[in-house]
C-alpha positions as CSV (number, residue, x, y, z in Angstrom):
1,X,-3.9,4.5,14.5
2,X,-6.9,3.5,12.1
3,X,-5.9,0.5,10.1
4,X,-6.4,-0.3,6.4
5,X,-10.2,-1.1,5.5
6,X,-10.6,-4.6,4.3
7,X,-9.0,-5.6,1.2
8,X,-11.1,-5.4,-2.2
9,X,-12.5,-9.2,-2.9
10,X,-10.8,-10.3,-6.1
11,X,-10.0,-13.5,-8.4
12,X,-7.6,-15.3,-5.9
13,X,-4.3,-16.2,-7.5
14,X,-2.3,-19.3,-6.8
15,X,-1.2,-20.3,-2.9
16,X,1.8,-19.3,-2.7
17,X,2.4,-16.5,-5.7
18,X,6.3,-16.3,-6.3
19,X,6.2,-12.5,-6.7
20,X,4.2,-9.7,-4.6
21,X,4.4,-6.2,-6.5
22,X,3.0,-4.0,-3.9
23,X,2.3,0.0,-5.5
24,X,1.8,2.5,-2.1
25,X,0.1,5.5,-3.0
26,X,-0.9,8.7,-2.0
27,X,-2.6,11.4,-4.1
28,X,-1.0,10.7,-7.3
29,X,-3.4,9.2,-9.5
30,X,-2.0,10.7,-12.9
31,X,1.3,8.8,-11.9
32,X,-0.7,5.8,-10.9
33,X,-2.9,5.4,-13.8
34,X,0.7,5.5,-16.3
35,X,2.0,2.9,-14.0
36,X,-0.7,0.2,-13.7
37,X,-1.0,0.5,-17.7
38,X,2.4,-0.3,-17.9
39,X,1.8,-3.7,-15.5
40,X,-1.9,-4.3,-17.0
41,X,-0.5,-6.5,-20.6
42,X,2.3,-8.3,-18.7
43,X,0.1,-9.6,-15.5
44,X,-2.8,-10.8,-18.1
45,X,-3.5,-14.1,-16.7
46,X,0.1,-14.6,-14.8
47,X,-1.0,-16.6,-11.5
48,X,2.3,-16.1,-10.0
49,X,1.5,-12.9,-9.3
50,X,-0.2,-10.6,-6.6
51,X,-0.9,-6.9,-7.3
52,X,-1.4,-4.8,-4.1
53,X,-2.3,-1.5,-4.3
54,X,-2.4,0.1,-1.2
55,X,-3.9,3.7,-0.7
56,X,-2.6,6.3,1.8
57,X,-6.3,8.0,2.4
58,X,-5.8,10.0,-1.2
59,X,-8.3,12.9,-1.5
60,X,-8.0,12.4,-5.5
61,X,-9.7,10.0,-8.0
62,X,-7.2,7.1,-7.0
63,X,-10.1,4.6,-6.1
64,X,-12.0,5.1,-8.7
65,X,-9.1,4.7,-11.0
66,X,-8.3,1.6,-8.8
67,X,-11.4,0.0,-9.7
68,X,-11.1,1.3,-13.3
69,X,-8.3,-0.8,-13.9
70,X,-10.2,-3.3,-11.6
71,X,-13.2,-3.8,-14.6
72,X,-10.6,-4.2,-17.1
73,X,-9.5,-7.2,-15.5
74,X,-6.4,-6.8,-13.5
75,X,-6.4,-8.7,-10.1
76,X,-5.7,-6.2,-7.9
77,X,-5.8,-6.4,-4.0
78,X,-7.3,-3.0,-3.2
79,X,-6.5,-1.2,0.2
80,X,-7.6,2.0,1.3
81,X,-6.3,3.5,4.6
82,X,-9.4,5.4,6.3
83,X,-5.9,7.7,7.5
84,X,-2.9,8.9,5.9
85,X,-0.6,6.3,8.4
86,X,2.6,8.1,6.5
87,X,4.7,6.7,3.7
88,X,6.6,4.3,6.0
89,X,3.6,3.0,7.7
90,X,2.3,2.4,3.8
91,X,5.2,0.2,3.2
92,X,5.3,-2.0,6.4
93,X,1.6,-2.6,5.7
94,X,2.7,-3.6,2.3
95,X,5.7,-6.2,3.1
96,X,3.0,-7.2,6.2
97,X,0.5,-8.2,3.8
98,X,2.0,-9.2,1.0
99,X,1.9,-13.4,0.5
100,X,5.0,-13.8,-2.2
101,X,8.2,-15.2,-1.5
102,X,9.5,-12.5,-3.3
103,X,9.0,-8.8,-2.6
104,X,8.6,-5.6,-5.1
105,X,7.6,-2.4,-4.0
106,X,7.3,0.4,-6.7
107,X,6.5,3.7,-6.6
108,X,3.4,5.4,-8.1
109,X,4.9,7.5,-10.2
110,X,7.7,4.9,-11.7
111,X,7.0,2.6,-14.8
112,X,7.8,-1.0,-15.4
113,X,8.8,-1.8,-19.4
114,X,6.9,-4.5,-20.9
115,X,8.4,-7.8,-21.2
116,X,10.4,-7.2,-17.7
117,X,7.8,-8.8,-15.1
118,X,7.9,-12.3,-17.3
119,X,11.6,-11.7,-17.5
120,X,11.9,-11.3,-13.8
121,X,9.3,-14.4,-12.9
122,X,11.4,-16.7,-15.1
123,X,15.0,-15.9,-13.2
124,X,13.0,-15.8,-9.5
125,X,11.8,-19.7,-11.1
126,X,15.3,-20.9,-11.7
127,X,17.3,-19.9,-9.0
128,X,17.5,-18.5,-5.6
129,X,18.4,-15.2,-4.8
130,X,17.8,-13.1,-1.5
131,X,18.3,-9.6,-3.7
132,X,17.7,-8.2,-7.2
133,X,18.1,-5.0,-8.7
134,X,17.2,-3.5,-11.4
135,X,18.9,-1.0,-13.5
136,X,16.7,2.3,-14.7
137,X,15.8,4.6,-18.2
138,X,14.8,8.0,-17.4
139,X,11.1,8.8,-17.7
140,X,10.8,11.9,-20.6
141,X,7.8,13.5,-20.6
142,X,5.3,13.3,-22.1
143,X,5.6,9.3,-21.6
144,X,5.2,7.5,-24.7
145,X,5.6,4.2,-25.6
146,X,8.0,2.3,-23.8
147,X,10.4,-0.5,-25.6
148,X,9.3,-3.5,-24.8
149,X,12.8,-5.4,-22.3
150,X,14.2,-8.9,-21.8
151,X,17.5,-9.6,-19.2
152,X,20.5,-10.4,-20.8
153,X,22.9,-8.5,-18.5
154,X,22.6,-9.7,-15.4
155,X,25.4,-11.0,-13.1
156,X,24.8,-13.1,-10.0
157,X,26.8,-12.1,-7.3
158,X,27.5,-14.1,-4.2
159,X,29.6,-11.1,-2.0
160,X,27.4,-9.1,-0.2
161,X,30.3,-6.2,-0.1
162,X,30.3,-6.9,-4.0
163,X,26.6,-6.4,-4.1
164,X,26.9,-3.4,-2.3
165,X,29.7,-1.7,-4.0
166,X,27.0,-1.9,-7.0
167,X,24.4,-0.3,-5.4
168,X,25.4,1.5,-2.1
169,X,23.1,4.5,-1.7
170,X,20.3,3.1,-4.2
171,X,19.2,0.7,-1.5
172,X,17.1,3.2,-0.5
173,X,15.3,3.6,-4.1
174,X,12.4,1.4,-3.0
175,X,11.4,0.7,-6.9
176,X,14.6,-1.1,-7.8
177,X,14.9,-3.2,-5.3
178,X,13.9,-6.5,-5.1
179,X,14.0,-8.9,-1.6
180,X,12.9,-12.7,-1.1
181,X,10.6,-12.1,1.8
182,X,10.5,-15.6,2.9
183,X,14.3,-15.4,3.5
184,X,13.8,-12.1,5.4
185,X,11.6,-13.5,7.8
186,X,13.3,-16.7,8.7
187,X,16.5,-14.7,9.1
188,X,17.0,-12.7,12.8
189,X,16.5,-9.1,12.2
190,X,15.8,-5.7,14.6
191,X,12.0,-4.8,15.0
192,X,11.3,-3.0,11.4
193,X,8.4,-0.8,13.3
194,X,11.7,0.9,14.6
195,X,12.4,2.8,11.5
196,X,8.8,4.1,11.0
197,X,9.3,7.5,10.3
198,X,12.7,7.4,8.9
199,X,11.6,8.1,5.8
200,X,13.4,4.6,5.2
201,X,11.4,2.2,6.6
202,X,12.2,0.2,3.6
203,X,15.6,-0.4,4.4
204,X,14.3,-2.5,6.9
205,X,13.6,-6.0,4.8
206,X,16.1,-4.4,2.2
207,X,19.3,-4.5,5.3
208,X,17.9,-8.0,6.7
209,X,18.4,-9.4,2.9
210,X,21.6,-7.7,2.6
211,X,23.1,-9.3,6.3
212,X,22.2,-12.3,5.4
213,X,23.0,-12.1,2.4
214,X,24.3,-15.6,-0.2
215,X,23.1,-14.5,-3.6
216,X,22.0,-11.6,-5.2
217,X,21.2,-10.7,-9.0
218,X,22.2,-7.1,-10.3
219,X,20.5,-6.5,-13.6
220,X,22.2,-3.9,-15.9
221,X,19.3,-3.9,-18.3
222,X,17.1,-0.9,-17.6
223,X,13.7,-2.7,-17.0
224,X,12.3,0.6,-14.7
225,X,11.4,3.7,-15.7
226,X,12.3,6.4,-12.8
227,X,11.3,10.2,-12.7
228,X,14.6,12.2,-12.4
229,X,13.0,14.1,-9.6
230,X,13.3,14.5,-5.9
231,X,9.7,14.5,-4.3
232,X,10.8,17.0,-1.3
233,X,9.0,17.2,2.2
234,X,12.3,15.9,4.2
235,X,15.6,17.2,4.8
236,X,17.4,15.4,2.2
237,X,21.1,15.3,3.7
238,X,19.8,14.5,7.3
239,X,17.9,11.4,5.9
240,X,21.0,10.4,3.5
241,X,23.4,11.1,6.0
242,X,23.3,10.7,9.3
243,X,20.3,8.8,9.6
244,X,21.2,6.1,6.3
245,X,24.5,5.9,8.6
246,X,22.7,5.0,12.0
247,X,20.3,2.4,10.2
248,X,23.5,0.3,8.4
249,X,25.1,0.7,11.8
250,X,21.8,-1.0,13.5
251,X,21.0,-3.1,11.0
252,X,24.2,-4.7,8.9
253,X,27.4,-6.4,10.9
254,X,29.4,-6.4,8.9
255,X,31.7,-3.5,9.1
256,X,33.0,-3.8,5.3
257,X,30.0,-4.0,3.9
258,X,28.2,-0.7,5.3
259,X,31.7,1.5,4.5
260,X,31.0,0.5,0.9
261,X,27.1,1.7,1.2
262,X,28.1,5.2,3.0
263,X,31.5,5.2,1.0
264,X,29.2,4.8,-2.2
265,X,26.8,7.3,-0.6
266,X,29.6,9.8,-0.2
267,X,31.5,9.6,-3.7
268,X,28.8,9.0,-6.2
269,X,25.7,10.3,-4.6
270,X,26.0,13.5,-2.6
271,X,28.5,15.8,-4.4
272,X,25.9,16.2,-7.8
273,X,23.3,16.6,-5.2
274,X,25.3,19.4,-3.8
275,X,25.6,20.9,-6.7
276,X,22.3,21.2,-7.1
277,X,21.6,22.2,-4.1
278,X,23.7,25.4,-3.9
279,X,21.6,25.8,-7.4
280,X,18.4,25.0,-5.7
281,X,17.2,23.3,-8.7
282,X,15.6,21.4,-6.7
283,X,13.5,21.2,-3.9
284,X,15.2,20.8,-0.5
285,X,14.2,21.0,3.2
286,X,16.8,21.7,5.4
287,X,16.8,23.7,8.6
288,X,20.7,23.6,8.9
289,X,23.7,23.7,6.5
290,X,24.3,20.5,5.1
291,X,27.9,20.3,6.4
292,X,26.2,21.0,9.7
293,X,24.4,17.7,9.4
294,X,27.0,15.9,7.5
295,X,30.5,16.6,8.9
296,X,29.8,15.0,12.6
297,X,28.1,12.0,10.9
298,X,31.4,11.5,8.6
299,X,34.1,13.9,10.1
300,X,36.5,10.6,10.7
301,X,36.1,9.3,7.0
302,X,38.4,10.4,4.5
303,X,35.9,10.3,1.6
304,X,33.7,12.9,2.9
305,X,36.9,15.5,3.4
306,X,37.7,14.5,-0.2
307,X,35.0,13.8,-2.8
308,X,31.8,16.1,-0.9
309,X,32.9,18.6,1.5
310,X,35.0,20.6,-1.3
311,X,32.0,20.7,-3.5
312,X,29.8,22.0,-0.5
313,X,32.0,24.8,0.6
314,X,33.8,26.2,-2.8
315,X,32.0,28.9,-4.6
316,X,30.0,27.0,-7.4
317,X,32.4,27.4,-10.6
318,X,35.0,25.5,-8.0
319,X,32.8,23.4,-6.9
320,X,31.4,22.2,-10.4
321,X,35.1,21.7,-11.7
322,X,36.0,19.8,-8.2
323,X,33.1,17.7,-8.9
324,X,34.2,16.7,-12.7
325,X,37.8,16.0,-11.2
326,X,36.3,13.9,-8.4
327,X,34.4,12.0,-11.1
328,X,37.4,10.9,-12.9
329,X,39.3,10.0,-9.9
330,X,36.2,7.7,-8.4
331,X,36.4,5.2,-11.9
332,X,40.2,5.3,-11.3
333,X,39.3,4.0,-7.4
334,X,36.5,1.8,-9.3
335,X,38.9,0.2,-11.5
336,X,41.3,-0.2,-8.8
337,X,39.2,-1.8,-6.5
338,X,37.5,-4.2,-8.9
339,X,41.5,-5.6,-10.1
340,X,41.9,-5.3,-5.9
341,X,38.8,-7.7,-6.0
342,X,39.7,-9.9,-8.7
343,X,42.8,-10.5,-7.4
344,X,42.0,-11.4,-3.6
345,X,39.5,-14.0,-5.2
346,X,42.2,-15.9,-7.8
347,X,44.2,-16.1,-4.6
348,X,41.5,-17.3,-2.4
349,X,40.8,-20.1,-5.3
350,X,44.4,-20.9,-5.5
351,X,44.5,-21.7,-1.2
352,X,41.5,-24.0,-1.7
C-alpha cells in the first residue's frame, strides 16, 4: 500500500494542541469548500487547535481548494494519499497522525456552526471526559447562513450504559463523535487495523473510549450540521447489523452496555430505514433480503421480532402504521427505563 505523501509545511501550533479536527476526504470538494468556511472564523488564531485534512487521492479540485483555504490563512496539515487507501484506511491515518488529546473526525460534506469549536475547547479545558457528542440541525439546501451556537444543554454522564442508551447506533456517525485519544491509547484495546474495511473502522477508538469509559458529555444543542442522506456503496443492513453486532461483541465487555447499542440500533434506527427501503428512496446495496442478513444476527432478541421485522415483511400501508405504533411504544419503554434508572441510583445512594 502507498502511504500518504509528506504533510504540507505549515505555522506549527502549540505542543500539545487540546483538540485534533481531522476532515477525510475523497472527491467532494463542493462539500469540502462549505465545510472548511464554516471552521475558517472560529480557528482564526486558536493555538489549541490542529486542522488535518487528509485526501483520499481525489481526482477533483480538492488540493487546490486545500491550498485556497491555505492562503487565506487557516493552518491546515495537508495530506494527500498518492492512492485511494479506502475510507477506513483514511481514518486510521487520521487518529495515527493526529497530536491532540482530544479527537474529532468530521465528514466533508457536514458543517460545524460558528461559535461551537470555542464552545467545545472551553468544556475539553475544564473537565475531563473520555466521550462527547454532539447533537445535529439538518443541512437545507441551498446552505445559507448558519446561526451562530453556544452549549447550554449538555449533561455529563458517568454510566457508560447511560451514555449509550443516548446514542446507541450514532456511534457509528463519525462527525458527532468526539473521543480523548490520549485515554484511548493508554487504555488496552484489540488491534484497530482489524476493522479496516468494515466500513467502521471508526468504531475502533470510539468502542475503546466507550469500555473504558468514566465520563462522557452528551450535548443536546445542535452544534453540527448533517446531510440527511445515505452516501451508498455498502450494503447498509449487513454493515448495521451483523457486522455493528460482531465489532461491540469484539470490542465492548460489558454485556449491558452493547444490548443497549444493538437494542437502540434495532428500535430507533432500522424500522424508518425499512421503510424507506421497501420505498427505495434511497440508495441501497444489498445482495440479499434484509431479513436474510438480519434475522440470524438478532433471531434470539426480542426487539428485532417486535419493533423491525413487522415493518420488513408487512405490505407498506402495514408497515408504515406498525412503525408509527412502534414509535409510541419505544418513549413509553424510554420513559420506563429512565424512572427504572433513576430509581436503581436513589437506591444505590441510599446503601452508601
Amino acid at each position: 500500500m502507498t502511504g500518504p505523501t509528506p504533510p504540507t509545511p505549515t505555522p506549527s501550533v502549540s505542543d500539545k494542541p487540546l483538540l485534533t479536527i481531522a476532515i477525510p476526504t475523497y472527491n467532494r470538494s463542493r462539500f469540502l469548500r462549505q465545510l472548511l468556511d464554516s471552521l475558517r472564523r472560529d480557528l482564526e488564531g486558536e493555538s489549541r487547535v490542529e486542522l488535518i485534512v487528509s485526501d483520499n487521492a481525489s481526482p477533483d479540485e480538492t488540493p487546490s481548494l486545500v491550498a485556497e483555504f491555505q492562503g487565506l490563512g487557516m493552518r491546515i496539515r495537508s495530506i494527500r494519499n498518492e492512492v485511494n487507501i479506502g475510507p477506513d484506511g483514511n481514518f486510521l491515518q487520521c487518529f495515527n497522525l493526529a497530536r491532540g488529546k482530544y479527537f474529532w473526525i468530521i465528514g466533508d460534506d457536514d458543517v460545524v456552526a460558528p461559535g461551537a469549536i470555542p464552545a467545545l475547547l472551553d468544556h475539553c479545558n475544564s473537565a475531563e471526559y473520555d466521550m462527547l457528542y454532539l447533537s445535529q440541525f439538518p443541512i437545507k439546501e441551498p446552505l445559507t447562513t448558519i446561526e451562530r451556537k453556544q452549549i447550554s444543554n449538555a449533561v455529563v454522564i458517568r454510566d457508560a450504559r447511560s451514555y449509550a442508551r443516548r446514542v446507541h447506533v450514532f456511534f457509528t456517525f463519525i462527525s458527532a463523535n468526539i473521543v480523548n485519544r490520549d485515554a484511548v491509547l493508554a487504555a488496552n484495546h484489540p488491534s484497530f487495523d482489524r476493522l479496516l474495511g468494515t466500513n467502521l473502522g471508526q468504531l475502533a477508538w470510539i468502542f475503546a473510549a466507550l469500555d473504558n469509559f468514566h465520563s462522557g458529555l452528551f450535548i443536546h444543542d445542535t452544534l453540527l450540521g448533517a446531510r440527511n442522506n445515505v452516501a451508498g456503496g455498502y450494503q447498509l443492513f449487513e454493515v448495521f447489523g451483523p457486522k455493528l453486532k460482531a465489532i461491540a461483541e469484539d470490542r465492548i465487555r460489558s454485556r449491558s452496555v452493547r444490548e443497549v447499542i444493538l437494542n437502540g440500533t434495532l428500535r430507533k434506527f432500522f424500522p424508518g430505514f425499512a421503510l424507506k427501503y421497501k420505498l427505495a428512496t434511497i440508495p441501497f446495496s444489498e445482495d440479499i433480503s434484509p431479513t436474510a442478513r438480519l434475522t440470524p444476527a438478532f433471531r434470539g432478541n426480542i426487539q428485532y421480532w417486535v419493533f423491525l421485522y413487522p415493518v420488513l415483511v408487512l405490505p407498506f400501508v402495514l408497515a408504515a402504521g406498525w412503525y408509527i405504533t412502534c414509535r409510541s411504544l419505544d418513549r413509553c419503554v424510554c420513559r420506563l427505563t429512565r424512572w427504572s434508572d433513576a430509581a436503581r441510583r436513589r437506591f444505590s445512594a441510599g446503601r452508601n
